[in-house]
N, C-alpha and C positions, 0 to 999 in steps of 0.2 A: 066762877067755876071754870067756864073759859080761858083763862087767865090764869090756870094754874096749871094746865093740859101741855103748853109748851113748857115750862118747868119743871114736870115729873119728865118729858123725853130727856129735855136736856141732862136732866140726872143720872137716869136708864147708859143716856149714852156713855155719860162720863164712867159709871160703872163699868160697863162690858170695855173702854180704852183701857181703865185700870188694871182690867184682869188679864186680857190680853199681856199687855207689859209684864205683871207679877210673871206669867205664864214662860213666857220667855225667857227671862231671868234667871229664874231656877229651874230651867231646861240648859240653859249656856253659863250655868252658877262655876262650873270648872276655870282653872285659872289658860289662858291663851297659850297657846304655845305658838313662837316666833317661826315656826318652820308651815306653820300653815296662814300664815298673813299675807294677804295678796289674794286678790281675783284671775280667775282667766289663765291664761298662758304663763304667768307667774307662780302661782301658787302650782301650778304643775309640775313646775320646772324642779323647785324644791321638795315637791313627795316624790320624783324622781330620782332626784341628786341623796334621799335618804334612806330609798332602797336599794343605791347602790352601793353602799356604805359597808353593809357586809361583805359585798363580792370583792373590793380594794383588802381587808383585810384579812382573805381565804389569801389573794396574789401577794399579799404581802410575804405572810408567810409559808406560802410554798418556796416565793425565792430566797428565804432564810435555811430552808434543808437544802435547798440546790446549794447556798453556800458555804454550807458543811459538809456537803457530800463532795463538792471540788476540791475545800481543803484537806479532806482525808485522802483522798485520791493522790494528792501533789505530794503529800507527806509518806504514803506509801511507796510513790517513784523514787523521793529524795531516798529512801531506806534502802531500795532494791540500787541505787545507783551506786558504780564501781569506781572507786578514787584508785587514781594511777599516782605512784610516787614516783620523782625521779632517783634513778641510781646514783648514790654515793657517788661524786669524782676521787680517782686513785689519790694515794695520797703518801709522803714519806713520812715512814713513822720512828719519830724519835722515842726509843725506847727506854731512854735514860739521860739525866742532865745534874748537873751539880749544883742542886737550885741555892746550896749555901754562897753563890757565885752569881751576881745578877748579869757580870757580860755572858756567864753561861747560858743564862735562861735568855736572855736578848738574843745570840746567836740561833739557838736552839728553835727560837720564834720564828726564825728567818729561814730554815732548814726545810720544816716539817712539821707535824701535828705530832705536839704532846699527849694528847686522848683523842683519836681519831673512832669516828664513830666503828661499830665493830664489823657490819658490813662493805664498808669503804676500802677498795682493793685497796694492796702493798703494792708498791710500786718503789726500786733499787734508786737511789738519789746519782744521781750522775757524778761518776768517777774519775772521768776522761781527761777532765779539765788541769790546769796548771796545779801544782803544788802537791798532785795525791800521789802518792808513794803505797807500796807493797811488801809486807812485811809479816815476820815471825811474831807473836805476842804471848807470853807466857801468863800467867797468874799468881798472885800471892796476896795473904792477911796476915793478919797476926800471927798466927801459928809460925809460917814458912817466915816470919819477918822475926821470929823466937820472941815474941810477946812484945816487942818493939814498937812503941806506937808513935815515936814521933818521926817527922819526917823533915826534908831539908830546909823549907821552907818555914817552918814550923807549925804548920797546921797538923794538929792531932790522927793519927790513923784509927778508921773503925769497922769492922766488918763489913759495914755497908760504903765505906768513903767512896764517892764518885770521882775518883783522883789514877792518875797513872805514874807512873815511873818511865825515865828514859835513860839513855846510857849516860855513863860520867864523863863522856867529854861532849854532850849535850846539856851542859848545865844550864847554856845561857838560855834557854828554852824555860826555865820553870817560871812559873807562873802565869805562861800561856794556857791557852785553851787548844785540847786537840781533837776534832772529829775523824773519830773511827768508824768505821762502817764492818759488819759481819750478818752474815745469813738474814740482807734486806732491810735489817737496823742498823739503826744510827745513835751513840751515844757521844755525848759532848761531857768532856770531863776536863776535869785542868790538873795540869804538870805541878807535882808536889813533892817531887821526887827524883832522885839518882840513884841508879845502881851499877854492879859489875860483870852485866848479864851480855853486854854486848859482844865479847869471846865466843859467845854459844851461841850466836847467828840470830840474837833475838833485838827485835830493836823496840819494842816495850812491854813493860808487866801494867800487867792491868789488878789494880785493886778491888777489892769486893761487891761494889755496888755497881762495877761496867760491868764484871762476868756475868753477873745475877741477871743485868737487864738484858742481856744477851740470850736469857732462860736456862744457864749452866748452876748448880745446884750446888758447888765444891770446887773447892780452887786444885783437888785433881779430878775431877771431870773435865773440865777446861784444858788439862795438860798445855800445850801448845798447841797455838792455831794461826794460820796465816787471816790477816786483815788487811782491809785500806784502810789510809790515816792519812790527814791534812792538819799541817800544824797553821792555826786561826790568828 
């Protein structure tokens, strides 16, 4: 009986270890979380470092509206700001060219501006120079030419031809190029032509398509008119 007294404690005890442990067990049955592992000054540092977790992502995004409200700002200055152009440089405006004539068009290049922007001052080509002459210039087309369209050279005449006439003892002259200048334009057209107009104080007729770019609407609105001329 003796002898069985330390046997029943030992048992006693080992029961109350066991329960102890079950007790525990399914008191800490939850699975660990990594942010609480660690003792002491460790594990503090981390229940720290995860309640500050929300306050980085309030400053996150408050500096996400500060940087939408700077680029509305910037975008609103860009709108209200004043763009300054510069003014057009003057410019000589060739009013007319005989573009069926490629030294026309090449001279006419070298002149002035064939389409010059529409704000871009006129401005008179210099006349001063060697070769420019002053003169009477009459008009005529088909009509005053009595339905006659061919001309000396034998290029075809047409109401619009960019071509002029000069007297007949100017023949050796045809097939040049002559810039004429009148009321600040300039038209470059080529000699296709003789006539017997030089008696009458005129030293060239201007065909259809120089009067026109000169803004004359009829070859008697034009009647006669003084011009400068430089044979090219």
């Amino acid at each position: 009986m003796q002898g069985k007294v330390p046997m029943v404690l030992a048992i006693v005890v080992a029961l109350c270890i066991a329960s102890f442990v079950t007790l525990n067990t399914a008191q800490g049955s939850d699975p660990v979380s990594t942010d609480t592992i660690g003792l002491g000054a460790e594990q503090s540092t981390k229940a720290a470092e995860s309640q500050e977790l929300p306050s980085s992502k309030m400053e996150t995004g408050a500096q996400a509206v500060s940087d939408v409200s700077s680029t509305a700002e910037t975008l609103q200055q860009t709108s209200q700001r004043t763009i300054t152009v510069k003014d057009p440089d003057p410019v000589v405006e060739v009013a007319g060219v005989d573009t069926s004539n490629p030294e026309a068009v090449a001279a006419a290049e070298k002149i002035g501006e064939t389409n010059p922007l529409p704000t871009a001052p006129r401005i008179a080509p210099d006349t001063s120079g060697p070769g420019w002459q002053t003169g009477m210039a009459s008009a005529y087309d088909l009509e005053t030419n009595q339905g006659w369209d061919a001309t000396a050279i034998g290029i075809t005449l047409t109401r619009d031809s960019m071509t002029v006439a000069v007297p007949e003892s100017q023949d050796h002259l045809l097939g040049r190029l002559v810039e004429i200048v009148y009321d600040d334009k300039v038209v470059v057209a080529t000699i296709t032509d003789t006539g017997g107009f030089e008696k009458y104080g005129r030293a060239l007729d201007l065909a259809g398509g120089v009067w026109k770019a000169f803004g004359v609407s009829s070859w008697e609105d034009w009647g006669v008119r003084e011009v400068k001329y430089k044979f090219l």
